[in-house]
N, C-alpha and C positions, 0 to 999 in steps of 0.2 A: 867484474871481480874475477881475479884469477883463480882458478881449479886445482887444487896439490893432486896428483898424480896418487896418493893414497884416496882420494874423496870420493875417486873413479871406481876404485875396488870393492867388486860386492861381496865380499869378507869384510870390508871395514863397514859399509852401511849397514850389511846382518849385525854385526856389532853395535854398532850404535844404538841399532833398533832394540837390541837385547839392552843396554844401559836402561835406556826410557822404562823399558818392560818391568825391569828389577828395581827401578825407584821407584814405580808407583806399587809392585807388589810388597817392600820393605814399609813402606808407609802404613803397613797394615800390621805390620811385627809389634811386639808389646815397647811399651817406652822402655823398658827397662835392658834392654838390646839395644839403643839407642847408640852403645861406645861398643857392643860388643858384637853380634852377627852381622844385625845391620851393618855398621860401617865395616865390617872385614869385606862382606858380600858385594858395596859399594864399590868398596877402593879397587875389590879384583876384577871387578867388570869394567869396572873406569878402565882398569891396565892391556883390557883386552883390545880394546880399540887403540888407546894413547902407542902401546908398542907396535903395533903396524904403522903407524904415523910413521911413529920416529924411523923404522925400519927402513920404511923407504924414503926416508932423506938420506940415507946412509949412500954411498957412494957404490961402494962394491956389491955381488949381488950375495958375498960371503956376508958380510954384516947386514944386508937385510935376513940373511937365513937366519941370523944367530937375533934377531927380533922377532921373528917371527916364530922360532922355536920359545921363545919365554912367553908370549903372547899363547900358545898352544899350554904350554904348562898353565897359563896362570890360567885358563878357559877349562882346562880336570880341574883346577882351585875353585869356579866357581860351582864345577859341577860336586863337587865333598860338599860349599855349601848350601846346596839345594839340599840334598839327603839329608841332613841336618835339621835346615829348615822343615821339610816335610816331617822328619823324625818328630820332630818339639810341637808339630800342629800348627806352624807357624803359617803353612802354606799348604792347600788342598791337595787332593789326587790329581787332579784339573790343572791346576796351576803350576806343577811339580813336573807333569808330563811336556807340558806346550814348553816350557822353561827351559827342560833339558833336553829337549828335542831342537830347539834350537839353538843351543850352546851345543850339542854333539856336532850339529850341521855345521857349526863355525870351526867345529875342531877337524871335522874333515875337511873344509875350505882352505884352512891351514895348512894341512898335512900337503893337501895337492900345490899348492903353493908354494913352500918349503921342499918340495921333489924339484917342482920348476928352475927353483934357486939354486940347487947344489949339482942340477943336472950336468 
């Protein structure tokens, strides 16, 4: 089976690994979050990985910057909503730190990656 050139990057692995992370900690959120944290905190950690995909199918290394710069925003989006989650009790002191310590790690993966690009 063939390898995409994004599958190799250990930014997108960190990423994926954070998805996994964030579905089985959501799974703990009240139902009633179900259409509202929950799935916001889903769709933006989906987007963290999905836009480095796309990024590097992009041809030039200007349009991969400009995915991997919304990938970087959207990875501060999940970090609003951990603080949130934690705020509500939704999520421990424990599970708030490991969480955002590894979304911080992804956002500097990014950063240096996005240097790489525009250099």
């Amino acid at each position: 089976m063939y390898k995409f050139y994004f599958e190799k990057l250990e930014v997108w692995q960190n990423a994926r690994t954070l998805v996994k992370d964030v579905y089985i900690i959501t799974n703990k959120f009240p139902e009633e979050e179900k259409f509202g944290l929950t799935s916001q905190i889903r769709r933006a950690v989906l987007n963290i990985a999905a836009n480095i995909a796309e990024g590097f199918s992009r041809k030039t290394d200007k349009d991969k910057a400009r995915f991997i710069t919304i990938s970087f925003s959207t990875s501060v989006e999940v970090i609003n909503f951990l603080i949130l989650s934690f705020d509500l009790d939704f999520i421990n002191e424990k599970e708030y730190i490991e969480l955002r310590e590894k979304t911080e790690h992804i956002t500097n993966q990014l950063n240096s990656l996005h240097r790489k690009l525009v250099a």
